[in-house]
C-alpha positions as CSV (number, residue, x, y, z in Angstrom):
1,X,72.3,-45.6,50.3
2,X,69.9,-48.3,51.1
3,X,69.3,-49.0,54.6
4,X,68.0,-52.5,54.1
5,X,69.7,-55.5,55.4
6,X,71.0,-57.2,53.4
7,X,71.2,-54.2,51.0
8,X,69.2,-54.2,48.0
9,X,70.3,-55.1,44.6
10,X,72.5,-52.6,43.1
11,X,70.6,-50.7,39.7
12,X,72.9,-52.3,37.2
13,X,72.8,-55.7,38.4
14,X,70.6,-58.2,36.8
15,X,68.6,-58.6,40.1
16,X,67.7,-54.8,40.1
17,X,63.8,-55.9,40.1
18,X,64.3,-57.5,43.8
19,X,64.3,-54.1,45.6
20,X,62.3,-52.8,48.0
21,X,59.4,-50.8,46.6
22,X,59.7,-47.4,48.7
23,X,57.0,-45.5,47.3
24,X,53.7,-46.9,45.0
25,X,51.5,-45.6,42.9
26,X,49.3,-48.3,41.6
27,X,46.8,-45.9,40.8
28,X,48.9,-44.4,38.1
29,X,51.0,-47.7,37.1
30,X,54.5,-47.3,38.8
31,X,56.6,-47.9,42.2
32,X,60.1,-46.3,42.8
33,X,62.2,-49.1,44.0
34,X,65.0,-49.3,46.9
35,X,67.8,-49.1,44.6
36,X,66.2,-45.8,42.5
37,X,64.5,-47.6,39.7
38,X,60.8,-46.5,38.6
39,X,58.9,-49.8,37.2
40,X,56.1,-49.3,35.2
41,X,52.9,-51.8,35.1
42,X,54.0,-53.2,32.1
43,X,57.1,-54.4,33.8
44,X,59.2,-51.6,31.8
45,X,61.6,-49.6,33.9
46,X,63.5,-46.0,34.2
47,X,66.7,-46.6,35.6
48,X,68.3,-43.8,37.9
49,X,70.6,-42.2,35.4
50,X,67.3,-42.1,33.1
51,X,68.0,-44.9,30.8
52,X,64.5,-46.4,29.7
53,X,64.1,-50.4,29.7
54,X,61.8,-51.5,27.6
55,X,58.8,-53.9,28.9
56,X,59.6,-57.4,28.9
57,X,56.6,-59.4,29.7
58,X,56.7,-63.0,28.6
59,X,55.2,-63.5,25.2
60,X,54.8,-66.6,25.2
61,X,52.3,-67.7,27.8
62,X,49.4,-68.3,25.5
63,X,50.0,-71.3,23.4
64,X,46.7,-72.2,22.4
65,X,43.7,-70.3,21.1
66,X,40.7,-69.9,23.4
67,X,38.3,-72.3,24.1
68,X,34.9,-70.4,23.1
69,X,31.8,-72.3,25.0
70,X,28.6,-72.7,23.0
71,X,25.6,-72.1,25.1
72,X,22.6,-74.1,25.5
73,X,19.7,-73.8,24.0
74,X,16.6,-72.1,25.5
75,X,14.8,-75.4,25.8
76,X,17.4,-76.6,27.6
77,X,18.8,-79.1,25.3
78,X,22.5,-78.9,25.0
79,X,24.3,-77.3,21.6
80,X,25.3,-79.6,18.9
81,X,29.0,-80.1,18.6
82,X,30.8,-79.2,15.8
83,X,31.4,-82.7,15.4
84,X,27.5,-83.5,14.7
């Protein structure tokens, strides 16, 4: 029973994630939540009745390529562009 007031989210519910983190292990890559839920580092969880979720990072945060800087010379003039 969670002695939290207001009581944290119930493990089935879809705010399950908004529990109190009891015990953490950052070392190792998990936290046992309020409500009885282990969540991994890469946001996967174990619910209490042992049924896995899987991660579910957003995939869909890089949109672009990176942006690889050219360096300058050694004489101090700058790289040509790409462009030049």
């Amino acid at each position: 029973m969670c002695p939290h007031t207001p009581p944290c989210p119930d493990p089935s519910g879809p705010d399950r994630e908004a529990a109190r983190t009891i015990i953490s292990h950052p070392e190792q890559g998990w936290s046992l939540l309020c409500n009885g839920i282990v969540v991994f580092e890469d946001t996967g969880e174990l619910l209490p009745d042992g049924e896995p979720i899987a991660p579910h990072r957003p995939t869909d945060l890089i949109t672009q390529p990176p942006v690889i800087a050219r360096p300058v010379t050694s004489t101090g003039d700058k790289a040509r562009s790409p462009a030049a």
